[in-house]
N, C-alpha and C positions, 0 to 999 in steps of 0.2 A: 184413695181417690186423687192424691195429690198426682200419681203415675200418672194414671187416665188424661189428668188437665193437662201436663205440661205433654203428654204425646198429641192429645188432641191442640195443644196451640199450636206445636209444630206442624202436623201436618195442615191445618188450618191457615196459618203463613205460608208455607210453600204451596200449595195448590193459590191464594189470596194472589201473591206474587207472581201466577201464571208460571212457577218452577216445577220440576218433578215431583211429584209428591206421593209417589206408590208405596215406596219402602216406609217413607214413616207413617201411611194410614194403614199398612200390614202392620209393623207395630203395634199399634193402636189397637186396631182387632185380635191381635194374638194376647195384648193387655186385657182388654174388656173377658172375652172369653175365658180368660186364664182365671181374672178374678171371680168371672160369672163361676166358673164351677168350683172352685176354693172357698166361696164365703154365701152362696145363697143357693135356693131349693129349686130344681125346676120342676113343675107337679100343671097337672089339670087345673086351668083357672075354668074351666065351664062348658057345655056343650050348647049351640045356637043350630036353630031349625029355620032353612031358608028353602031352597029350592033341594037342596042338599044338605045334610047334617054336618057342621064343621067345628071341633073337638079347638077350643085356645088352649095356649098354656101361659103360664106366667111362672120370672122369678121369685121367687118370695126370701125376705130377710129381717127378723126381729118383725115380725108381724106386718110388714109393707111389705105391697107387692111390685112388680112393674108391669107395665101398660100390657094385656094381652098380647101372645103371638101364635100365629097358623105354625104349629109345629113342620107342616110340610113347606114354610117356606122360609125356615128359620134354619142356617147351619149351626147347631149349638156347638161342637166339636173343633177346635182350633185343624186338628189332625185331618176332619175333614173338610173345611177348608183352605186348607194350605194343597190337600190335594186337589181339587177341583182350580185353585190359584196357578197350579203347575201344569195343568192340565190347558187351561185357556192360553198361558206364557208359549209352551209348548207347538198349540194348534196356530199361533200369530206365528211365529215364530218358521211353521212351513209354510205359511201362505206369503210373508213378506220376502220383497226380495233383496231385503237387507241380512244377515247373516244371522241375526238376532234380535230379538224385537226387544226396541231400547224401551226403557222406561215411558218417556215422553210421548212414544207411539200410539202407549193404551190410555195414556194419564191425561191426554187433553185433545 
């Protein structure tokens, strides 16, 4: 957990500071997901009846869980978020008429 904090203070100061702060909140998520799938479960936390049937999941570890998630709006997968990250980079990227879209462009 110690990774997670000092990733998250960093990018946490630099976005604070009004600086870029892309690279190290991808960090940070390629952190968190890395250790979500190395050290806890991710399973059916329960299924809820509303207008529509909507299936949560949760991670689970030594018996705690963490707070539900809509699996269809959760990227569990570092791989495919990183693809969908390149893909957004990419689509700025032919619309701006800068050569390549700087960090700063999407970050603030």
């Amino acid at each position: 957990m110690k990774e997670i904090d000092n990733k998250l203070k960093l990018a946490s100061s630099q976005y604070n500071a009004g600086e870029s702060h892309l690279r190290a909140s991808i960090d940070l998520i390629q952190c968190c997901l890395t250790k979500l799938a190395n050290c806890s479960n991710y399973e059916l936390y329960g299924s809820f009846n509303g207008s529509a049937r909507i299936d949560y999941f949760a991670f689970s570890h030594n018996n705690e869980f963490s707070r539900p998630i809509r699996d269809d709006l959760f990227i569990n997968e570092y791989r495919d978020f990183h693809e969908l990250y390149i893909c957004i980079i990419e689509t700025l990227n032919q619309k701006s008429s800068l050569s390549r879209a700087e960090e700063s462009d999407i970050t603030n």
